[in-house]
C-alpha positions in Angstrom: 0.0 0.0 0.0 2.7 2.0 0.2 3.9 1.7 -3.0 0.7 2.4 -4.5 0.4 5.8 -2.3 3.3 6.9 -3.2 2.6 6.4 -6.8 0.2 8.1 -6.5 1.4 11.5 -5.0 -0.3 10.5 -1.4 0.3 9.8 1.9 0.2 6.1 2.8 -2.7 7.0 5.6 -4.7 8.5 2.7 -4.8 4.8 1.0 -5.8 3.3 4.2 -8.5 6.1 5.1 -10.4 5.1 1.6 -9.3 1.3 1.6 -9.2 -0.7 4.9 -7.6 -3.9 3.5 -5.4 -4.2 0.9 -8.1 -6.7 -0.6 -10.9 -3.7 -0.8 -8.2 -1.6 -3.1 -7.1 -4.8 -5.5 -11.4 -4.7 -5.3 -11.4 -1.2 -6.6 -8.3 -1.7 -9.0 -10.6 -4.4 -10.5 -13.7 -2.9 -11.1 -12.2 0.2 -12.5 -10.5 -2.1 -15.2 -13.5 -3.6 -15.5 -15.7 -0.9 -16.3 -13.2 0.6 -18.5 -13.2 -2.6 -20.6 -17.1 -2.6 -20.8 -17.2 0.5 -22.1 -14.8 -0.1 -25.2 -16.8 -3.5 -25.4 -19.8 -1.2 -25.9 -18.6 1.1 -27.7 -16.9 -1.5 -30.1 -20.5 -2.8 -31.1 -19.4 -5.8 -31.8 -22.6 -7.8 -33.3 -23.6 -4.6 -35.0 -21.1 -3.2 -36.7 -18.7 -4.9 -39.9 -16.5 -7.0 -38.0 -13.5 -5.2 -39.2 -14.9 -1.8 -38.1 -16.2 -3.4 -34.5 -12.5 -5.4 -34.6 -10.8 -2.0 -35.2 -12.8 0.4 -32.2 -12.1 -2.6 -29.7 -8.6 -2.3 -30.2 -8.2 1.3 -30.7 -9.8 1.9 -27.3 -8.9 -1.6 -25.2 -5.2 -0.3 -25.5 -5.3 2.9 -23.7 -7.8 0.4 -21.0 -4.1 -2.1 -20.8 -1.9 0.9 -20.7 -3.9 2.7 -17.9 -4.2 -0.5 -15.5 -1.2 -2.5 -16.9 -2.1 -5.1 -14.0 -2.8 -8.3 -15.4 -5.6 -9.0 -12.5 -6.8 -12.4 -13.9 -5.4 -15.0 -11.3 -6.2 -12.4 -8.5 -9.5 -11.8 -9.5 -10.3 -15.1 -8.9 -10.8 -14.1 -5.4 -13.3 -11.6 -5.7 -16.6 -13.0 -7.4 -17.7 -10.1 -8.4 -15.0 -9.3 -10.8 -14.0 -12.4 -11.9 -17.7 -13.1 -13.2 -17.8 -9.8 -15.4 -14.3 -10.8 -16.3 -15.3 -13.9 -17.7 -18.2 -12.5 -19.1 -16.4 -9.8 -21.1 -14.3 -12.4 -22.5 -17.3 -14.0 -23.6 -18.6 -11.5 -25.3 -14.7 -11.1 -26.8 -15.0 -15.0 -28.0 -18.6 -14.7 -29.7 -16.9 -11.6 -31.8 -13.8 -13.5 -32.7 -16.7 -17.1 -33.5 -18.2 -14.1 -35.8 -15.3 -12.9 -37.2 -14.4 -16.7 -38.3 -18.0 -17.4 -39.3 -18.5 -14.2 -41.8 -15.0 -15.5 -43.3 -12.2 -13.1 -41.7 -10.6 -15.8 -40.4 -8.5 -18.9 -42.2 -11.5 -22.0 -41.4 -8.5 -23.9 -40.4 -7.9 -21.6 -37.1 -9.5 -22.7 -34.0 -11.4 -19.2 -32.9 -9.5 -19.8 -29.1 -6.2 -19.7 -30.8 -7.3 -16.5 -33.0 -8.5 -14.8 -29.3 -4.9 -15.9 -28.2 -3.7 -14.2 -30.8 -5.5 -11.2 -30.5 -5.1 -10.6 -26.7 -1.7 -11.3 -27.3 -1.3 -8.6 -30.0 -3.2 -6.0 -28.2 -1.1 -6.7 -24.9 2.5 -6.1 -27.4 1.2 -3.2 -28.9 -0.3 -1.6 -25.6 3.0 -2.4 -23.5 6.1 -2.9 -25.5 5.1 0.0 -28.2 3.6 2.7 -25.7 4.5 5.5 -27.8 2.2 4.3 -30.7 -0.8 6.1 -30.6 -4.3 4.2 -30.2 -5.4 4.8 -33.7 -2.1 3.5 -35.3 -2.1 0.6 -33.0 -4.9 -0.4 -33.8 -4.1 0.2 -37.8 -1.2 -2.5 -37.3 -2.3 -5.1 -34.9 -5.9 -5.7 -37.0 -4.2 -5.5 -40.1 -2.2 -8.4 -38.6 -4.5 -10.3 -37.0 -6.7 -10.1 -40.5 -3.9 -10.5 -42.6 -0.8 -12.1 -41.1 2.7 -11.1 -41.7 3.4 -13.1 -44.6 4.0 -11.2 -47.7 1.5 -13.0 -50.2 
């Protein structure tokens, strides 16, 4: 808790004052993260929209989401219910997109639509993390042009 007051800018006793146990801020971390992601979920709409439009608006706004909480609260969220259920129901909503994307044709029929998620999470966590100075638009540009595309020349 002290690390995390004095990131940011306050005094340990602050942190405390608003969060009695260091369980209730991980709680708060979580469903800040969580709402965040819901709303570029939304905002993606991805049964309405061409799947490379919804495909591009995910990306272009999950990134800032990773780079603002760069946590990776998936094995701790196990121990709040709360947020581990809308986790795993924002993924599901993430896996019926990616079962579209492969059903309209976006997708080689020979990839299983989990490893294409894989994929995709995987690409969104590079580009958010390792390239930080790419901007959200261009991210997104280059990681759905390689997730529709590939890297292979032809």
């Amino acid at each position: 808790m002290s690390a995390i007051a004095g990131e940011a800018g306050v005094d340990r006793t602050t942190v405390h004052r608003r969060f009695a146990t260091r369980e209730a801020l991980l709680s708060a971390v979580f469903q800040a993260k969580l709402d965040s992601a819901e709303r570029v979920l939304d905002e993606a709409r991805l049964v309405e929209a061409p799947v490379a439009v919804a495909l591009h608006r995910y990306v272009e706004g999950i990134i800032p989401v990773s780079r603002e909480w760069p946590v990776d609260t998936r094995r701790m969220m196990q121990k709040d219910p709360d947020a581990d259920r809308r986790r795993h129901e924002q993924s599901a909503r993430l896996d019926a997109f990616v079962q579209r994307a492969a059903d309209e044709g976006y997708l080689r029929p020979d990839v299983p639509p989990a490893w294409a998620r894989a994929v995709l999470d995987q690409l969104v966590e590079s580009m958010a993390h390792r390239f930080p100075d790419v901007a959200p638009p261009q991210a997104a540009d280059l990681v759905v042009d390689t997730f529709l595309n590939g890297l292979g020349a032809a």
